[in-house]
C-alpha positions as a Markdown table, in Angstrom:
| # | Residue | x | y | z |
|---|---|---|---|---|
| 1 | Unk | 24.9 | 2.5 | -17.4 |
| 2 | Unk | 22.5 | -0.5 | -18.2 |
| 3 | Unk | 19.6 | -0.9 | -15.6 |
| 4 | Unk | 20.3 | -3.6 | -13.2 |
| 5 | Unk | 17.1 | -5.4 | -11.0 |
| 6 | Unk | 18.8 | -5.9 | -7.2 |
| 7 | Unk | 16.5 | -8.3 | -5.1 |
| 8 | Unk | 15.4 | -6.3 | -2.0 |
| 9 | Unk | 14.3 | -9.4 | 0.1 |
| 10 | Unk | 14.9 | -13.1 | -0.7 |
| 11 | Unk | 11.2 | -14.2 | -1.5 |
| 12 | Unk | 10.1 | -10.5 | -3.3 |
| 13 | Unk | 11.2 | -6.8 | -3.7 |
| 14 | Unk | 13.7 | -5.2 | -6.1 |
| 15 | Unk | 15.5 | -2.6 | -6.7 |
| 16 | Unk | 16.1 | -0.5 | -9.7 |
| 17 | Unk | 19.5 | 0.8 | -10.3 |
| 18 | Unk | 20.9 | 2.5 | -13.3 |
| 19 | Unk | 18.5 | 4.8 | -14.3 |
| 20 | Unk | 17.3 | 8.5 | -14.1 |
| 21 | Unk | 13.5 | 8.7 | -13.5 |
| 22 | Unk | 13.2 | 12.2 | -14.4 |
| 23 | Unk | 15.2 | 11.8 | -18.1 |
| 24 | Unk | 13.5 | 9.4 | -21.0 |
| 25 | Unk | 13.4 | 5.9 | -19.7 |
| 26 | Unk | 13.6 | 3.3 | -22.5 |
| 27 | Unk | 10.1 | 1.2 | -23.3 |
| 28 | Unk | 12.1 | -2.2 | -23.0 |
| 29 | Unk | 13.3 | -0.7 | -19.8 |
| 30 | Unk | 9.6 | 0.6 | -18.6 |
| 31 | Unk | 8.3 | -3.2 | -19.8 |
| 32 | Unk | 11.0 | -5.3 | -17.3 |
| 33 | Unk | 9.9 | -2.4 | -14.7 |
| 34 | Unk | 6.4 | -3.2 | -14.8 |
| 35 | Unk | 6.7 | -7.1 | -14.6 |
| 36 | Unk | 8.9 | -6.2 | -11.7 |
| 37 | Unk | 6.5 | -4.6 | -9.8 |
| 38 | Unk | 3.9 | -7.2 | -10.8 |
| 39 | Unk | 6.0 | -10.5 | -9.8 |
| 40 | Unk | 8.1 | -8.4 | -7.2 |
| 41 | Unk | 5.7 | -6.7 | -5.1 |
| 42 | Unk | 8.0 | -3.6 | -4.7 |
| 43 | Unk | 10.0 | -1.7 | -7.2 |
| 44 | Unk | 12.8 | 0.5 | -5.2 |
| 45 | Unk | 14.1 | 3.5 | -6.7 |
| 46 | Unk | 16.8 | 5.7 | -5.1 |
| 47 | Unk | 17.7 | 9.2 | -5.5 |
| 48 | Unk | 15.3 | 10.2 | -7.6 |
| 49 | Unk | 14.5 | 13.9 | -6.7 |
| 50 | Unk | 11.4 | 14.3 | -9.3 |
| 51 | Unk | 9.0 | 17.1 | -9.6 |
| 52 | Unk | 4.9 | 16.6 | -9.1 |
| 53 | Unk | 4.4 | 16.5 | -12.7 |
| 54 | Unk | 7.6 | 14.0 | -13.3 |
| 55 | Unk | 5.9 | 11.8 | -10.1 |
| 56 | Unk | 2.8 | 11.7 | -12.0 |
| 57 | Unk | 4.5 | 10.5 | -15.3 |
| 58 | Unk | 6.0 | 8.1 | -13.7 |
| 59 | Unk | 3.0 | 6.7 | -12.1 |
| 60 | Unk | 0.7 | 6.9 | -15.3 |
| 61 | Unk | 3.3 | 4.6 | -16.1 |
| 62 | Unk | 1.7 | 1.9 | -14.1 |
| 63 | Unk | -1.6 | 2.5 | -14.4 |
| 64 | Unk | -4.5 | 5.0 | -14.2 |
| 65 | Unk | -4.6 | 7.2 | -11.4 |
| 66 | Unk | -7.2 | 7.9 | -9.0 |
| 67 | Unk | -8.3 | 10.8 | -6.3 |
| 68 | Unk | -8.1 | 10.4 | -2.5 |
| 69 | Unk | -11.2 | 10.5 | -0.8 |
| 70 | Unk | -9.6 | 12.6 | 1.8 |
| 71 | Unk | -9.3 | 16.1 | -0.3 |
| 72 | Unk | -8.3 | 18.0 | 2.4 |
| 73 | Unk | -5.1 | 16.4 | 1.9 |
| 74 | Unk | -4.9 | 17.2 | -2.3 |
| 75 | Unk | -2.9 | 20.3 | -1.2 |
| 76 | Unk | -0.7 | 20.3 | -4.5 |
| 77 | Unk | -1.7 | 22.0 | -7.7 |
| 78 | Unk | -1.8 | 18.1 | -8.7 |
| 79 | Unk | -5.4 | 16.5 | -7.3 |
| 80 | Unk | -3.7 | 13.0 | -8.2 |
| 81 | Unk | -1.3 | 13.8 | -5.6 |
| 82 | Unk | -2.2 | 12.6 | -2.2 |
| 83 | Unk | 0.1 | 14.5 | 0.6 |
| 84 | Unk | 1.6 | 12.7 | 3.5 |
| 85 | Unk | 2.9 | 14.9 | 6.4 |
| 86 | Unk | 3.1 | 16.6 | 10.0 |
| 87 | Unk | 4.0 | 20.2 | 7.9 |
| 88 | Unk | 1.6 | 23.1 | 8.5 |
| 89 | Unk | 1.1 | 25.8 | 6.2 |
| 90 | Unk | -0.2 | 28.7 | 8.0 |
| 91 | Unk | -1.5 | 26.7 | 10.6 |
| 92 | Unk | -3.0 | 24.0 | 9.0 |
| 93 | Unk | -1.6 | 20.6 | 7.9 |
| 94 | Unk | -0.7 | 20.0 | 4.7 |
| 95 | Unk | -0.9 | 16.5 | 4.7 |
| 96 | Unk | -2.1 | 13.2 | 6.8 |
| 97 | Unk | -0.1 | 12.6 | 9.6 |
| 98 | Unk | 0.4 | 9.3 | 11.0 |
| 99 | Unk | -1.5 | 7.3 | 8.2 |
| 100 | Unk | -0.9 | 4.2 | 7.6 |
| 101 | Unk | 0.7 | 3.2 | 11.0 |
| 102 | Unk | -1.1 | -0.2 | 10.6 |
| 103 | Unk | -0.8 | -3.3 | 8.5 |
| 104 | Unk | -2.8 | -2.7 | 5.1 |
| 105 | Unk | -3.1 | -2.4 | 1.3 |
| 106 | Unk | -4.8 | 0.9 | -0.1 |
| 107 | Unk | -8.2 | 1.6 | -0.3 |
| 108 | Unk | -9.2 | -2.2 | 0.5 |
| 109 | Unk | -12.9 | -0.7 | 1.8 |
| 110 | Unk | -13.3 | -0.1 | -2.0 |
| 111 | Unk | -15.1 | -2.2 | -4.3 |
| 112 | Unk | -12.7 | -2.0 | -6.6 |
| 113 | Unk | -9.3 | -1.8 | -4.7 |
| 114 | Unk | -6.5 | 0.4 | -5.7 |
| 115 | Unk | -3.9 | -1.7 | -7.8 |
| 116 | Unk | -0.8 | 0.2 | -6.2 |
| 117 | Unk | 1.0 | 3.5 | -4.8 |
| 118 | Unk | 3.9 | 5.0 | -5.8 |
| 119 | Unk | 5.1 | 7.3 | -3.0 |
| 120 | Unk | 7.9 | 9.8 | -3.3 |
| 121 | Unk | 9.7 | 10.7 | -0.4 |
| 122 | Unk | 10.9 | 14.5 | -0.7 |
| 123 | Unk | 11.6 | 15.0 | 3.0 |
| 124 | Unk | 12.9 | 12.1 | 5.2 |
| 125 | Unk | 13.3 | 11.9 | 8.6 |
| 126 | Unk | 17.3 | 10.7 | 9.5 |
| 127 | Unk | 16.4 | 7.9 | 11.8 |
| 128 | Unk | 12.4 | 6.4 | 12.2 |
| 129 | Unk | 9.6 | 7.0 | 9.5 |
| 130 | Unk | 10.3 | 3.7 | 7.8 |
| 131 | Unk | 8.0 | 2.1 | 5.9 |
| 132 | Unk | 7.6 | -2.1 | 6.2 |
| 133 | Unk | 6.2 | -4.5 | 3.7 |
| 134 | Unk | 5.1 | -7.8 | 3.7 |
| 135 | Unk | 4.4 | -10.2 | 0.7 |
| 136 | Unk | 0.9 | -12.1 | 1.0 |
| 137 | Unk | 2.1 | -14.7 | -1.6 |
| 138 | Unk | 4.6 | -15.8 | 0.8 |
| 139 | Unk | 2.3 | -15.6 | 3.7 |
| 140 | Unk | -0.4 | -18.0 | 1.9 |
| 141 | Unk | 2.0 | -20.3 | 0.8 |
| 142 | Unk | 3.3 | -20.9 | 4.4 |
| 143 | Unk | -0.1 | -21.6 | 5.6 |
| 144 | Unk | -0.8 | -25.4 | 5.9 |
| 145 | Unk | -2.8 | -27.2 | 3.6 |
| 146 | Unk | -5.7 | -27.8 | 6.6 |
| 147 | Unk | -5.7 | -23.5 | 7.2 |
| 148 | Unk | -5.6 | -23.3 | 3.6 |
| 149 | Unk | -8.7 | -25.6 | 2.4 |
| 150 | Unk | -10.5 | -23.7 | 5.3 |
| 151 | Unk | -10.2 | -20.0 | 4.5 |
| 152 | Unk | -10.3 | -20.7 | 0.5 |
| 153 | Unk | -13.7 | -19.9 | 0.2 |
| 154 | Unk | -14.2 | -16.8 | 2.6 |
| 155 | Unk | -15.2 | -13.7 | 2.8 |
| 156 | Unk | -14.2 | -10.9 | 4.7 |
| 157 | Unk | -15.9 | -7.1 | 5.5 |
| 158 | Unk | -13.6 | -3.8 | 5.1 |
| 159 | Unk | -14.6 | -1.0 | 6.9 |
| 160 | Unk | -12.8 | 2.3 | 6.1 |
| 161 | Unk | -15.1 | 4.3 | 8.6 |
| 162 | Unk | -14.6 | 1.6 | 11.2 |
| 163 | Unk | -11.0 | 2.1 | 11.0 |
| 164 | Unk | -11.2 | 6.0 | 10.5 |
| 165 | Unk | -13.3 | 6.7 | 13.7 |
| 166 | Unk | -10.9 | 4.9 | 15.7 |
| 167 | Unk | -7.8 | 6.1 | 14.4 |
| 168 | Unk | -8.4 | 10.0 | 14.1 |
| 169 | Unk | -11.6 | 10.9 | 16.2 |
| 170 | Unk | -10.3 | 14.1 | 16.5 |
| 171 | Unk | -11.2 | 14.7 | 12.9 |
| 172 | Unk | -14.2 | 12.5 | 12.0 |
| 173 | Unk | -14.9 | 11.5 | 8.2 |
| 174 | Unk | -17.6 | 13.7 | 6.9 |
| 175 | Unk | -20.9 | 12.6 | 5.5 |
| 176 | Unk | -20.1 | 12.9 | 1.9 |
| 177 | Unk | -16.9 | 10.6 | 3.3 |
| 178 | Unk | -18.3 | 8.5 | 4.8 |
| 179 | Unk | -21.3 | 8.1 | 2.2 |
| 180 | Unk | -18.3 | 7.2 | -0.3 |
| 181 | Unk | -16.6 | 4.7 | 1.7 |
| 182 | Unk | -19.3 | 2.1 | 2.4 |
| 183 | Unk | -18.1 | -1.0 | 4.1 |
| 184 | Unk | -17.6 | -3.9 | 0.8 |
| 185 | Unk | -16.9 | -7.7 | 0.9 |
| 186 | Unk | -13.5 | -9.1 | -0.7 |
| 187 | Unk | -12.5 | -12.5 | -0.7 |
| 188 | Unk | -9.8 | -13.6 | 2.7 |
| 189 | Unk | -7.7 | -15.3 | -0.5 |
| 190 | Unk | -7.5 | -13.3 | -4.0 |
| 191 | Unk | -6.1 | -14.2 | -7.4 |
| 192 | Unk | -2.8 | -11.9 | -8.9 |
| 193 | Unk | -4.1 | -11.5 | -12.8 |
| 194 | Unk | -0.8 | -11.2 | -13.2 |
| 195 | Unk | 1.3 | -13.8 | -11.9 |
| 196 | Unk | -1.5 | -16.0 | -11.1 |
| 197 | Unk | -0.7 | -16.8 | -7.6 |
| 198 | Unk | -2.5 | -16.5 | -4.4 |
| 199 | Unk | -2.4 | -14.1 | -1.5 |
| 200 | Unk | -4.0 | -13.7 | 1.3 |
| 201 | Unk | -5.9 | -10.4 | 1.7 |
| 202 | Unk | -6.3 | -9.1 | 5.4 |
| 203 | Unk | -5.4 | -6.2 | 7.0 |
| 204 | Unk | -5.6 | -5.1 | 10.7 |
| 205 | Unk | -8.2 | -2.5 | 11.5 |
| 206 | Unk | -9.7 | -2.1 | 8.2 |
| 207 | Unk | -11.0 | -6.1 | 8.0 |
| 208 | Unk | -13.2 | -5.8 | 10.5 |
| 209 | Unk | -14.9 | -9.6 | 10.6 |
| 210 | Unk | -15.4 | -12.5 | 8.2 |
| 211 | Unk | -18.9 | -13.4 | 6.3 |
| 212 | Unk | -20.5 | -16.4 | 7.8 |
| 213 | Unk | -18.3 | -17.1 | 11.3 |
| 214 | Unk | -19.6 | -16.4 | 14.6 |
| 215 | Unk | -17.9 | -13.4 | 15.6 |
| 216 | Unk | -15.3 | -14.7 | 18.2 |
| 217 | Unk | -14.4 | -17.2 | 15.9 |
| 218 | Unk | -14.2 | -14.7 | 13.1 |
| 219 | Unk | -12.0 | -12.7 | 15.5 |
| 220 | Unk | -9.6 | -15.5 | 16.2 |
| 221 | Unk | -9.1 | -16.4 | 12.6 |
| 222 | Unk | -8.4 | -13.4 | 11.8 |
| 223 | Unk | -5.9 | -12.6 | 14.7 |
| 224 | Unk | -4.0 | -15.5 | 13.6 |
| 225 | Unk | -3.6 | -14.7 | 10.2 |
| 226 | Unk | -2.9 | -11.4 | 10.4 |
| 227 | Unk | -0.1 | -12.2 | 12.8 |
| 228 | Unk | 1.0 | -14.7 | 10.5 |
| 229 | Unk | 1.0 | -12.6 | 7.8 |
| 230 | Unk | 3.4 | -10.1 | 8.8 |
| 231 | Unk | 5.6 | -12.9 | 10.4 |
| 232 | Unk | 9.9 | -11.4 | 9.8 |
| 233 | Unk | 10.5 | -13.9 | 7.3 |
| 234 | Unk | 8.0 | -12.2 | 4.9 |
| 235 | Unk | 8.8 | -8.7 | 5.7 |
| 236 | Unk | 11.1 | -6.0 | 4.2 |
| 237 | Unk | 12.1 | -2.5 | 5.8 |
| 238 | Unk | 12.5 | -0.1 | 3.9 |
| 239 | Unk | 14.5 | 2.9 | 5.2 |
| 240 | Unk | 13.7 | 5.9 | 3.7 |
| 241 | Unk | 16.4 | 8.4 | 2.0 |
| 242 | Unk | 15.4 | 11.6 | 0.4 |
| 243 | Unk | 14.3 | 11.1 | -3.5 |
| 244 | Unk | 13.4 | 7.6 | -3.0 |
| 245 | Unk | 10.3 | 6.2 | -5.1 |
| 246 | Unk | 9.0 | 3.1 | -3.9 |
| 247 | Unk | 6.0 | 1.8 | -6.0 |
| 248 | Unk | 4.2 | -1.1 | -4.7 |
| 249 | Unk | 1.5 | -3.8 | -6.1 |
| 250 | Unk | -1.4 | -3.8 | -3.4 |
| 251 | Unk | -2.3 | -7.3 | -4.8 |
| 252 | Unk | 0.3 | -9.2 | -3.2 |
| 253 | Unk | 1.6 | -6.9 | -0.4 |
| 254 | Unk | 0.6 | -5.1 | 2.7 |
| 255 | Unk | 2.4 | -2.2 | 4.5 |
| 256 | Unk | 3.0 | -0.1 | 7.6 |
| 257 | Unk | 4.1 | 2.9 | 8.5 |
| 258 | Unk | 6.9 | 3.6 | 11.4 |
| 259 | Unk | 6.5 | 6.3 | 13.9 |
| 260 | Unk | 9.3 | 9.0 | 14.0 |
| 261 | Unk | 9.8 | 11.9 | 16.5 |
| 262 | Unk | 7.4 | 14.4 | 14.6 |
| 263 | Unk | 8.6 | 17.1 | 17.1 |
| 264 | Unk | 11.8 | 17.5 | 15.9 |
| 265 | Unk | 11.7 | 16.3 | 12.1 |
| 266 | Unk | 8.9 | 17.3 | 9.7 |
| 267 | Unk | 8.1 | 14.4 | 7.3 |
| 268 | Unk | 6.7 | 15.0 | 3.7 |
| 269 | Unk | 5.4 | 11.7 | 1.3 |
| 270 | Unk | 3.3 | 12.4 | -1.9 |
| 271 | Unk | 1.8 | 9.5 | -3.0 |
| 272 | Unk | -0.5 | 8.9 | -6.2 |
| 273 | Unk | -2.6 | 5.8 | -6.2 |
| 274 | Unk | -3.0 | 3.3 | -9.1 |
| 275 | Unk | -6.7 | 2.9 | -10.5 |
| 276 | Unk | -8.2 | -0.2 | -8.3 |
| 277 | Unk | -10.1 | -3.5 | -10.0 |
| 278 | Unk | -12.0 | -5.9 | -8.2 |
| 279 | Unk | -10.0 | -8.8 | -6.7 |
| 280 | Unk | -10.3 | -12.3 | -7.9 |
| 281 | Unk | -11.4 | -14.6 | -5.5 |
| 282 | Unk | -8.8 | -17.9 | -5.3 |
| 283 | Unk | -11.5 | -20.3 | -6.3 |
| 284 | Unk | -12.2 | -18.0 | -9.9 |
């Protein structure tokens, strides 16, 4: 069966139908993938029940890969592999639990952002646990042209540790952590090298205030943007069946995580994380 590209969402998303991820892909096939995922935002895949080392292929794919700060969590024989769960293994968790249950794009407290995940859901939850998206080319081209000629030129802090103490102070960061995730300065609007548009780049919790702007004014800006961002016309849900990949470009979307009863179902996401580069400020 030829490989057929299924929008997801009217304004980005697709899924990819036709094809076995764990047999030989054909390049022209790999080539419309990849400009999917670059224009698209998302790439869907369903029923694809891959092994670690098939879920890294796959990945390499897209990119380089890189290695979770959090190694407690590397609890695969793959270190690329970055385990999402509430599973123990005798007595101790085998993965994150609850990540993610804000709106963000990986590692943006990096320097050099990751470009993308691809996460691989091996067990799913039968209702909850879903997984929401939201495209930041839609969301800046909403904006009006006065909101727009303001934020152009700004700046804005993201703080992993800021986040990470509030969101898990049962289990603080440790110094080598925290030493590794020092708070960094993107720009509020970024550049796609790939399609050439513009996004915004925010993120609740993890943007923690904007360069130059008294702070309450800071605050409010970025209130209202990040509640415009995620606003339902820009969002898809994405409801989570058992050998689903979804592989998404961090460029031009944010996520959230959806909480699920963890008492009654165990949940378990590996995710590997596309090598980041440095985003390109809108004015560039």
């Amino acid at each position: 069966m030829a490989m057929e590209i299924i929008p997801v969402h009217p304004g980005f998303g697709a899924e990819i139908r036709g094809l076995d991820l764990a047999g030989d892909v054909p390049e022209a096939d790999w080539a419309a993938i990849t400009q999917a995922f670059h224009s698209k935002g998302i790439v869907v895949f369903r029923g694809n029940k891959l092994d670690e080392a098939q879920h890294i292929a796959i990945s390499l794919r897209l990119g380089d890969l890189q290695i979770h700060v959090l190694t407690q969590f590397l609890t695969t024989p793959f270190p690329e592999i970055y385990v999402l769960s509430n599973a123990l293994r005798e007595g101790r968790p085998i993965g994150n639990h609850k990540e993610g249950m804000n709106w963000h794009s990986d590692w943006s407290y990096r320097a050099e952002p990751a470009v993308g995940s691809v996460l691989h859901g091996r067990i799913c939850p039968p209702e909850g646990a879903d997984t929401l998206f939201a495209c930041m080319h839609l969301a800046w081209e909403a904006l009006d042209e006065a909101t727009q000629a303001r934020i152009l030129p700004l700046q804005a802090v993201h703080s992993y540790a800021g986040y990470y103490d509030r969101a898990f102070p049962e289990r603080p960061l440790t110094a080598e952590q925290r030493a590794a995730t020092p708070d960094v300065t993107h720009p509020l609007v970024r550049r796609h090298p790939g399609n050439g548009r513009l996004a915004l780049y925010v993120g609740r919790e993890v943007v923690k205030e904007i360069v130059g702007l008294p702070a309450d004014e800071g605050a409010a800006l970025l209130d209202m943007l990040n509640a415009h961002a995620v606003r339902p016309e820009f969002v898809y849900r994405h409801r989570w069946q058992e050998g689903d990949i979804v592989a998404w470009d961090n460029r031009n979307t944010m996520h959230q995580a959806t909480p699920y009863d963890d008492t009654k179902y165990i949940r378990l996401m590996h995710r590997t994380t596309l090598a980041g580069e440095r985003p390109i400020p809108a004015l560039a």
